[in-house]
Structure formats: structure tokens, C-alpha cells
C-alpha positions as CSV (number, residue, x, y, z in Angstrom):
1,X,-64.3,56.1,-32.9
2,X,-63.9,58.0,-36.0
3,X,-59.9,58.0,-35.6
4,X,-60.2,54.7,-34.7
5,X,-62.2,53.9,-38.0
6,X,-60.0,56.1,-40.3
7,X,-56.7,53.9,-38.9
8,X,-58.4,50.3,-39.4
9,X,-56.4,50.0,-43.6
10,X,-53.6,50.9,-41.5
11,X,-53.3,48.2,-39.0
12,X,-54.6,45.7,-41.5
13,X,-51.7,46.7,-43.9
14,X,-48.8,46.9,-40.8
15,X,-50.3,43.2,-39.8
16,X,-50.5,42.0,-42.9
17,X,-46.5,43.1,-44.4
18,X,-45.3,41.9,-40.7
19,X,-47.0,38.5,-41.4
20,X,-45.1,38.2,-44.9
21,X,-42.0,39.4,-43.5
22,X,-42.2,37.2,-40.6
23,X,-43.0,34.3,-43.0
24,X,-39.8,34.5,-45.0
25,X,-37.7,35.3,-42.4
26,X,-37.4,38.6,-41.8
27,X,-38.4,39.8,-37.8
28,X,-36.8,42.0,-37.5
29,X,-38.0,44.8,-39.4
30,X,-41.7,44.1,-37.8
31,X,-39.9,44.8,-34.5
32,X,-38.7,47.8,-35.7
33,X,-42.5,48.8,-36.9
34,X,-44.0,48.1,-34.1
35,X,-41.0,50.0,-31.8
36,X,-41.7,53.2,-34.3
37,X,-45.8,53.1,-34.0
38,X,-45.1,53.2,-30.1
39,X,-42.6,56.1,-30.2
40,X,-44.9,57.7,-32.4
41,X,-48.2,57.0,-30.3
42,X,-46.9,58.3,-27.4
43,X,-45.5,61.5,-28.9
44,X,-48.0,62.7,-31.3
45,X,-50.7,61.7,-28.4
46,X,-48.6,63.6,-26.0
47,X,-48.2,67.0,-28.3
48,X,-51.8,66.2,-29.2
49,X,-53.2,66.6,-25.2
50,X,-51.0,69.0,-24.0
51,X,-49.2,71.4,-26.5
52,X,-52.7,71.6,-28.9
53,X,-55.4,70.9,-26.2
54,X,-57.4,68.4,-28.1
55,X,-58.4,66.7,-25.2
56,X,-59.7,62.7,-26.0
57,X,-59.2,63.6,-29.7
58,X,-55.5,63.9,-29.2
59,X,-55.2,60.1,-28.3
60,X,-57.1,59.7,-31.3
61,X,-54.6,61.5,-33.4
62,X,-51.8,59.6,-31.8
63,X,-53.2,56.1,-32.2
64,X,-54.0,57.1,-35.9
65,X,-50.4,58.4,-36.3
66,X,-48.8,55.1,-34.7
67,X,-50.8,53.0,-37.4
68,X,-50.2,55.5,-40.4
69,X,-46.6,55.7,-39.9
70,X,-45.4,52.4,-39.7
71,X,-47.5,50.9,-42.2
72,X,-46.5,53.7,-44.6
73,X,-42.4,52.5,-44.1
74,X,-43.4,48.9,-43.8
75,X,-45.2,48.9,-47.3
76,X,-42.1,50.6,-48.4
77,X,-39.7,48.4,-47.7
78,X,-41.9,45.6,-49.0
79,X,-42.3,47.6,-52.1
80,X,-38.3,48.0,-52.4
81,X,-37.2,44.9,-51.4
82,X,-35.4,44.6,-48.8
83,X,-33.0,40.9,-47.8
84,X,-35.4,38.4,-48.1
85,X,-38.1,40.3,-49.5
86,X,-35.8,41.5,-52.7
87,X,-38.0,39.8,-55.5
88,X,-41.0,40.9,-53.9
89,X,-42.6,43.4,-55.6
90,X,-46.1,44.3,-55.5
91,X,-48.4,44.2,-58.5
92,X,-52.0,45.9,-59.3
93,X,-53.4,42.2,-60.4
94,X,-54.7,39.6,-57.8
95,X,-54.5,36.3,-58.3
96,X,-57.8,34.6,-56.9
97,X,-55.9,31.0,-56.8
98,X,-53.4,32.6,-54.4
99,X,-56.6,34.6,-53.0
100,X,-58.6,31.0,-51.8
101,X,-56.4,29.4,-49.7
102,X,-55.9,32.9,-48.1
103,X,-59.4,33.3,-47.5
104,X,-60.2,29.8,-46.8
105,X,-58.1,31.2,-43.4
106,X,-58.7,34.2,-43.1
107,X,-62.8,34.7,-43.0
108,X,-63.3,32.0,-40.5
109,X,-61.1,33.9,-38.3
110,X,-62.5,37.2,-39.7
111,X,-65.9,35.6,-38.3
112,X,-64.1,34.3,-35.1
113,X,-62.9,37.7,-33.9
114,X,-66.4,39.4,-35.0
115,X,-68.0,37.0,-32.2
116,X,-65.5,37.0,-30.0
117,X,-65.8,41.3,-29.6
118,X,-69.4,41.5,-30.4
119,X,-69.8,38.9,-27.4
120,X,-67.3,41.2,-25.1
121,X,-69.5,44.0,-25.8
122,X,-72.6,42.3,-24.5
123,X,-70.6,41.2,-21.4
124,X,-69.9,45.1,-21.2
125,X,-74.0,45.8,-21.4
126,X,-73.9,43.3,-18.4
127,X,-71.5,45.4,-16.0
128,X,-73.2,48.8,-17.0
129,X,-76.0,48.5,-14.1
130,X,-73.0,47.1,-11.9
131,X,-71.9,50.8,-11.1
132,X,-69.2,52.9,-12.4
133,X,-66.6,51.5,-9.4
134,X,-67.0,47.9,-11.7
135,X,-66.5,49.8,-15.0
136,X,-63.4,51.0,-13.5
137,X,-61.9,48.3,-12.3
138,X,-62.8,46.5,-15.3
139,X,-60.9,49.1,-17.4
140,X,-57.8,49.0,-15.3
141,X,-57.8,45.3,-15.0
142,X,-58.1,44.4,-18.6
143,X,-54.9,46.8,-19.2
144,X,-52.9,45.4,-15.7
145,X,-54.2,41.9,-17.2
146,X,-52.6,42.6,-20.6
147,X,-48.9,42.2,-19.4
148,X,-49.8,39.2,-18.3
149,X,-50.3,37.5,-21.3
150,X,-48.1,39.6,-23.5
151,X,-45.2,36.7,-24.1
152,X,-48.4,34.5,-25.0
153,X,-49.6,36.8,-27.5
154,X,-46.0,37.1,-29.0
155,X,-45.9,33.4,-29.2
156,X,-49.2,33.2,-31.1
157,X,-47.5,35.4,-33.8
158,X,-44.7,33.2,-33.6
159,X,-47.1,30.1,-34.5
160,X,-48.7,31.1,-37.7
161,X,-45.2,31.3,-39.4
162,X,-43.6,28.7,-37.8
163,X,-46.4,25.9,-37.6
164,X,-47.2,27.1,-40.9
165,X,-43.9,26.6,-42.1
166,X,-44.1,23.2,-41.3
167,X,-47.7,22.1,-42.4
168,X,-47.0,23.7,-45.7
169,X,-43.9,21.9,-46.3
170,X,-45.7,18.8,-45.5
171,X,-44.5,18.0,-42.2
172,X,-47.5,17.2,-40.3
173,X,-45.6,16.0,-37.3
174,X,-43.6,18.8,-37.0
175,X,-46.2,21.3,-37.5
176,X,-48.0,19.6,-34.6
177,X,-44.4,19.6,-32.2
178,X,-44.2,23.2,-32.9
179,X,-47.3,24.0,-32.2
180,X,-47.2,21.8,-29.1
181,X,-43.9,23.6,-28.1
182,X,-45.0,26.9,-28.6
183,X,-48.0,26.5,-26.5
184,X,-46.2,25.5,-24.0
185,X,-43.3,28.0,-24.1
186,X,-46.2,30.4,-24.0
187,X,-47.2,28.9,-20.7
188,X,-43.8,29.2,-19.2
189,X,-43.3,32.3,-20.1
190,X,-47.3,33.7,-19.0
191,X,-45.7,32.6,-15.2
192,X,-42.6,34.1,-15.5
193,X,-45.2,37.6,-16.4
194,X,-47.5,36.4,-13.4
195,X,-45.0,36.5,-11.1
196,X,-43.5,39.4,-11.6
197,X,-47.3,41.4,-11.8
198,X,-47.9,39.4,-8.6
199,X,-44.8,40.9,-6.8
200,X,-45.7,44.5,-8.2
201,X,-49.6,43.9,-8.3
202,X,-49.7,47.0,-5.2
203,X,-47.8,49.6,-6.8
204,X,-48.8,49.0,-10.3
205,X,-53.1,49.3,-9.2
206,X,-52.2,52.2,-7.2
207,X,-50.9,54.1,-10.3
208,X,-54.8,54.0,-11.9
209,X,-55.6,55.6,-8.6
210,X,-58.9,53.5,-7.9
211,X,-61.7,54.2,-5.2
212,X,-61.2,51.6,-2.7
213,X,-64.3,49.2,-3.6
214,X,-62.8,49.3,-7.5
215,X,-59.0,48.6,-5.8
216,X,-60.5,45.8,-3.7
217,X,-62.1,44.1,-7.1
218,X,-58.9,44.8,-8.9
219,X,-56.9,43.1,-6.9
220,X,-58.9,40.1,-5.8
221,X,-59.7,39.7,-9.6
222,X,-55.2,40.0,-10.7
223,X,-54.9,37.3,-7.6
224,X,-57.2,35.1,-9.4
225,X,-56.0,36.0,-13.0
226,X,-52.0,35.3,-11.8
227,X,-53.0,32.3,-10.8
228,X,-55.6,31.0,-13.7
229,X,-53.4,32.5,-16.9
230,X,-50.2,30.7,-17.0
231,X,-51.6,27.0,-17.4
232,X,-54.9,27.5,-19.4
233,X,-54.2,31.3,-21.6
234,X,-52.0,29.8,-24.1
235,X,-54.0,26.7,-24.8
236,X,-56.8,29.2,-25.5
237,X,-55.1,31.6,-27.6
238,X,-51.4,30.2,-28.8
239,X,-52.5,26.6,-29.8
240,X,-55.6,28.1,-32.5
241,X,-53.2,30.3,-34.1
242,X,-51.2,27.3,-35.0
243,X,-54.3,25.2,-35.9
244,X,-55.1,28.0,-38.3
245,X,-52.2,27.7,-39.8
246,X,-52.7,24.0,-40.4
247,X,-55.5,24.5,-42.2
248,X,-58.0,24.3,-39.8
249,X,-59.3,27.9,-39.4
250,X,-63.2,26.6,-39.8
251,X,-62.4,24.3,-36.6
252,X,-61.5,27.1,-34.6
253,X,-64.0,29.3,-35.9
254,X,-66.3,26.7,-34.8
255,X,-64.7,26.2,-31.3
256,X,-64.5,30.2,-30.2
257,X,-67.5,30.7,-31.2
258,X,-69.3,28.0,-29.3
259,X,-67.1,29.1,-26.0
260,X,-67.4,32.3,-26.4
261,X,-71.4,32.2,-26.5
262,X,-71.8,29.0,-24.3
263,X,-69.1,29.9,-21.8
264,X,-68.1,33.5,-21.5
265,X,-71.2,35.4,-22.6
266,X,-74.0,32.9,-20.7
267,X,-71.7,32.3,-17.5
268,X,-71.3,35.5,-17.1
269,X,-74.9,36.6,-17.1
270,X,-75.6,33.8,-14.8
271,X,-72.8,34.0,-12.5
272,X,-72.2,38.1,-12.2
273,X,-76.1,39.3,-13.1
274,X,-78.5,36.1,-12.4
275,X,-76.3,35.3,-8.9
276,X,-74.7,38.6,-8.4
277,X,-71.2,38.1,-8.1
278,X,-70.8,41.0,-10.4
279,X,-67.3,41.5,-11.9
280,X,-66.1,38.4,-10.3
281,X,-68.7,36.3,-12.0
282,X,-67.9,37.5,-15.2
283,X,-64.1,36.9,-15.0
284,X,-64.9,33.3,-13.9
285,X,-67.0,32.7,-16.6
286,X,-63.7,34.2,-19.0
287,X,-61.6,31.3,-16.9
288,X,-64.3,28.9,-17.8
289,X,-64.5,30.3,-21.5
290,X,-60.4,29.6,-21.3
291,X,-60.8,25.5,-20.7
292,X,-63.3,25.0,-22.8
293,X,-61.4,26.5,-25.6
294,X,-58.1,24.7,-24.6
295,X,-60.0,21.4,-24.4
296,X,-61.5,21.2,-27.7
297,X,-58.1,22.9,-29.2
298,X,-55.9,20.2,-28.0
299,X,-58.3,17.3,-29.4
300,X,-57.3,17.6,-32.9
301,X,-53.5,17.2,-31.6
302,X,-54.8,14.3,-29.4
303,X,-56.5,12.2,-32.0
304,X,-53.0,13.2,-34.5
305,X,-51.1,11.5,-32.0
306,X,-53.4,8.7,-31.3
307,X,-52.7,7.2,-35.0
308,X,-53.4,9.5,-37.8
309,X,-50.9,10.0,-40.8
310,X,-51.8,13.2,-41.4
311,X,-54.1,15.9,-39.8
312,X,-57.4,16.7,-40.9
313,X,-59.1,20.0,-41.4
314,X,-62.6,18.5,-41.1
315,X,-61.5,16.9,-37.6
């Protein structure tokens, strides 16, 4: 936790020079970041364990190393200029008219993701009287899981720039198309992810090692996951990160929020606590917490299509 703390200004700088350089162009260089805190991660973490002993510390070290580093040559380059960013160049004055329309974004989803982890840590409280096997399988699942939905994830990044591209250049309709598309690439793509974990769902659980009770929950638990995450993840997850960038941040906020509590949090306890389907009841209620979200995310592109000129944040 205290590495983890320490490397926060880090990450926030590495995500926030990616998100510039990504907006004017430049993705490649964020690639490269991202390629260098991983090959840095997993040696520091690696000389960390075994050459100095350090033990759980060590991963600490390298997870604070594979922020430092790469925000340390992104800010760097942004600093210097590099292609697209060449009249860039930082300044010790902010500019609080660039600053509101920034935050007008920014803390609703600051507030968003607060909820949205302070919620997955109560759902956490929930399994810790379900036994360590559940813990376990929780832990592996939500890493096997991850792969899943890593092409969704990278289209999500791909929507802020590009649906905001659009919106602030004031096409509406083809901020909405973009969005639209990108959700829907991110579906496609979510499948091709399932069906590859789905064919090497046995060999891939088997590396954590599980007991057999955590294996069987794993597994049942992917089977549902495979099956649930290509048609519902991305309208959960890609389609709010281009609303955001449409300007309606406060919309999403507002839609998360209300899931999250209403759908993820209260299902679970009612489903894996109240009825006892333990770690199955709590990942339905994260499916359920899913179409809600990707309901009330695709009205606003619903009611734009219906007959509105023009979005509206307020919708």
C-alpha cells in the first residue's frame, strides 16, 4: 500500500501525457510507455524477490519503478517536443478557463471511479466469511477475466480521443457514429478474447494452482463470464468513455453510480450472502450491474437518433 501510494503522481502523470499525446495524434509513443513500465515491472520486481529478498515489498518496488520510469521519459518528451507535440511546452501558470471544462469531466468521473472501487471493496467484505477457497478463486478469476476484456479497455482509450475529436469539432453525428462503432468493435473483439480463453480456460486455471472447490468456481464462473462479456462489457465500459467525452461526464457519473449501488453491491448481497450462492451470486449481480449500465448508456444515443440536432449533456 505505501508503494502503491508513493506511485499514484506517477500513473496520473503517464495517463494524463498519453491522453494529450493520443489526442493530437501521437500513439505511438504511449505504446512505447506502456511497453517500457512492463519491461521494467517485471525486472525490477524480479531482482526485487529474488536477487534482494524483499519478499511482497519487492512487487512493490517494481510496480513503483514501472510507473516512475515511464512517466519520467513521457513528461520528457512532452517537455521537448517531440512531432506533433513540438509547440508544446509546459508552463508553471494554469489557466483556470482551460482548467473548467477539464474538470467539468474529470471530477464526475473522479467521483464515478471512487464509487465504483469503494463499492468493489464492500463486495470484497461480502466474500470474506465465504472462505479463503472463494477469496482465491476470486483473485485468479478477476486476473484470467482481465484478458477478456483487454481489447475493450483499449477501445475505451480509443473513444475519449476519437469521440472527442468529433464532439469538439462540432460534429455531433459523428461523435455519436464513433462512439457507436467503437462499442461495437469492442464487442467483436471481447469474442474473439473469449474464445480464445474458452479454448485455453484448463491450462491457463491450472497455472494458479487452485484447490479443487476454488478450480470448480473458477471455471464455472470463466464459462459464464465467456459467454456474458462479449455482448454487454463494452456497452458498460467503451460507450461512457465516449459519452464523457461528449460532455456528459455528470450523466455517467449519475448512471455508475446508481448500478453500481442498486445492481452490483445490493444483488450481490442478496444473491451470494442473503441466498447463498456465494461467488456465483456476486458475479451475476456484476452481469446484472453490466445491462443496467449498457441500458441507460445507450438512451442518450437513442433519443440523438430519434430527432435531436444536437446532444445534450443534461439528457
Amino acid at each position: 500500500l505505501r508503494f502503491s501510494a508513493i506511485s499514484m503522481p506517477f500513473m496520473a502523470i503517464s495517463s494524463t501525457v498519453g491522453g494529450i499525446m493520443r489526442a493530437v495524434g501521437e500513439v505511438r509513443l504511449p505504446m512505447f510507455g506502456g511497453l517500457a513500465s512492463n519491461l521494467v515491472n517485471v525486472g525490477v520486481t524480479a531482482a526485487a524477490i529474488y536477487a534482494l529478498d524483499m519478499g511482497v515489498a519487492g512487487a512493490g518496488v517494481g510496480m513503483l519503478a514501472s510507473r516512475a520510469v515511464p512517466a519520467a521519459i513521457l513528461l520528457l518528451l512532452l517537455q521537448r517536443g517531440h512531432g506533433p507535440l513540438s509547440h508544446l511546452r509546459l508552463g508553471p501558470r494554469v489557466s483556470m478557463a482551460a482548467m473548467r471544462p477539464v474538470l467539468r469531466i474529470a471530477v464526475p468521473a473522479g467521483v464515478d471511479s471512487l464509487i465504483f472501487n469503494g463499492c468493489k471493496l464492500l463486495v470484497q467484505v461480502f466474500m470474506a466469511n465465504m472462505g479463503t477457497d472463494t477469496l482465491a478463486a476470486n483473485a485468479v478469476l478477476s486476473n484470467v477475466s482481465a484478458f477478456v476484456t483487454l481489447p475493450g479497455v483499449a477501445m475505451g482509450v480509443l473513444a475519449v480521443s476519437l469521440s472527442g475529436y468529433s464532439y469538439g469539432s462540432g460534429d455531433r453525428a459523428g461523435a455519436r457514429e464513433t462512439a457507436l462503432k467503437l462499442t461495437l468493435l469492442g464487442c467483436l473483439l471481447n469474442l474473439a478474447a473469449a474464445a480464445v480463453m474458452f479454448a485455453l480456460l484448463n491450462p491457463v486455471i491450472t497455472i494458479f494452482s487452485p484447490t479443487d472447490a476454488a478450480y470448480k468456481m473458477i471455471y464455472n464462473c470463466m464459462l459464464m463470464f465467456v459467454v456474458v462479456c462479449p455482448p454487454l462489457w463494452s456497452f458498460a465500459f467503451v460507450l461512457p468513455s465516449s459519452l464523457r467525452a461528449m460532455d456528459m461526464a455528470r450523466y455517467t457519473m449519475i448512471v455508475s453510480a446508481g448500478s453500481m449501488v442498486l445492481l452490483r453491491l445490493f444483488c450481490a448481497w442478496v444473491l451470494g450472502v442473503y441466498l447463498g450462492y456465494g461467488l456465483y451470486g456476486i458475479w451475476i449481480a456484476m452481469f446484472l450491474d453490466w445491462v443496467g449500465r449498457g441500458v441507460f448508456f445507450m438512451l442518450p444515443m437513442l433519443r440523438k437518433k430519434a430527432g435531436g440536432a444536437r446532444f445534450s449533456p443534461g439528457a
